[in-house]
N, C-alpha and C positions, 0 to 999 in steps of 0.2 A: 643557470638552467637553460638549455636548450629547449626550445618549443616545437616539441613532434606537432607535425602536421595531423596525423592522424588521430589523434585526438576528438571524440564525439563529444566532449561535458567543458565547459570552461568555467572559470572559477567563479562563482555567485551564483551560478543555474541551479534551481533545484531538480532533483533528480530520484526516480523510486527505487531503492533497494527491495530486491524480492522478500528478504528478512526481517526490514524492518522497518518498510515505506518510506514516507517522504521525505527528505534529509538535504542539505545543503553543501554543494562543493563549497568548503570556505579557501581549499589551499592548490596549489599541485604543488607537490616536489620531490627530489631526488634525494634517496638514501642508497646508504652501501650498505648493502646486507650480503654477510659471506664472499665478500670481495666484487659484490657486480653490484650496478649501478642499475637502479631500480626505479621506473615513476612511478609516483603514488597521488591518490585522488585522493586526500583529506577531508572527510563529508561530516557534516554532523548535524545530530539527530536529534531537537531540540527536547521533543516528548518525551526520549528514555537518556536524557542528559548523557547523550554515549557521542565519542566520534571512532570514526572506520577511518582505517588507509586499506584502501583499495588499490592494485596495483593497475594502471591505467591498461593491459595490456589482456587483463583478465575479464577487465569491468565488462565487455559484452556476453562473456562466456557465462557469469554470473548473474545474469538475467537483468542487470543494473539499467537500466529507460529513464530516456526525457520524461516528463509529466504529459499523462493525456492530454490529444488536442481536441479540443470542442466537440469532433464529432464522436468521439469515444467517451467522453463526459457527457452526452445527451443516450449514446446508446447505454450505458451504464447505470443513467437514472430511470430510463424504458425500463431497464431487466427489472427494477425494483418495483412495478408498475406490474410486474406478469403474475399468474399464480404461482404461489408455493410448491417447489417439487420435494417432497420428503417421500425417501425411499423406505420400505419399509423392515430396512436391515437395524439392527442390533446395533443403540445407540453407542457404543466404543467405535463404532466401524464409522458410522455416518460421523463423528467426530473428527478421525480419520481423513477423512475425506475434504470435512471442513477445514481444518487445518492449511491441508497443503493447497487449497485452492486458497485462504490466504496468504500462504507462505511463498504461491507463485508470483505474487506480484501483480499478477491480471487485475484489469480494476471491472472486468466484468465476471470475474470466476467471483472478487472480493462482493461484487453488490448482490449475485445469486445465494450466496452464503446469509448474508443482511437481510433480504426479502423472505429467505426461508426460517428463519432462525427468527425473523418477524412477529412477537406480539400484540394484538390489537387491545384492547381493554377490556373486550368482553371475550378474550380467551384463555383457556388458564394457564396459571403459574408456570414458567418454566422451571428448571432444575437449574442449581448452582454450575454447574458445566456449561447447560448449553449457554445460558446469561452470559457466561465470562466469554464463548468464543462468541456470541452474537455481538457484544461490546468493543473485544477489540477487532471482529469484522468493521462496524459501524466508525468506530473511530480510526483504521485505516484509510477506509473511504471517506471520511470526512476530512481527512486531514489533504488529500488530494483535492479534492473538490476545494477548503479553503485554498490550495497552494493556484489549484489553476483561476479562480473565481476570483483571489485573490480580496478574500473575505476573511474574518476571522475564525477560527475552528468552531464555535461553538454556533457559529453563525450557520457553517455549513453543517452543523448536526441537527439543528432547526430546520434544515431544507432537506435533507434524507430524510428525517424523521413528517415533515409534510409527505412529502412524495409519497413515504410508505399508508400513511394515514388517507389521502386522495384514492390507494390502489383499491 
């Protein structure tokens, strides 16, 4: 295998998939598909026992990022610290919404989602919907903060779930 220079991810980095967070280059290599020779970034994704080949060529067009640096993991945990913005559109839409501000990858779109989607103890019940996106908001973001903190997952949902609790 030839080593493109141009290469942003080397193998052992973790690295954020916009789709499916925090995941790990375990490989790079070269397949032939349809007669061209193809690099691929071999990433896996320990949470949903999945691995990707990402074609290295793509991986920036695909939203694919190093792990936040410090100072995006401090502004991240501020946003969780601010008031609740809930709009007052029609929950299928604001769902919507939620969604793809997890699905972008942002790890500040993912912690406004967290903060908003935020129960405290003495407020009420949410709905089976919004619990599951508020969940896997929370554990997107937590699985970053363990990757960069370099702490155990559950460690980091104990520290989100402070912060949110301090707000």
């Amino acid at each position: 295998m030839t080593k493109n220079k141009q290469l942003d991810f080397q193998k052992g980095d973790y690295i954020v998939y916009p789709k499916h967070g925090v995941g790990r280059i375990m490989d790079i290599e070269v397949q032939e598909i349809s007669g061209m020779q193809l690099e691929l970034y071999v990433i896996r994704f320990e949470q949903e026992r999945m691995t990707l080949r990402v074609p290295t060529a793509k991986a920036k067009n695909l939203g694919m990022r190093k792990l936040a640096n410090q100072e995006t993991m401090k502004a991240a945990l501020q946003t969780l610290k601010g008031r609740a913005r809930i709009k007052r559109t029609m929950w299928s839409r604001r769902a919507q919404e939620y969604e793809a501000k997890i699905n972008s990858g942002d790890l500040i779109s993912i912690a406004e989602v967290v903060r908003d989607l935020h129960r405290a103890e003495d407020q009420p019940e949410q709905s089976y919907s919004e619990r599951q996106i508020y969940e896997s908001a929370l554990a997107r973001l937590a699985r970053e903060v363990a990757a960069v903190e370099k702490i155990e997952e559950q460690a980091a949902v104990k520290r989100v779930e402070e912060v949110l609790r301090a707000a």
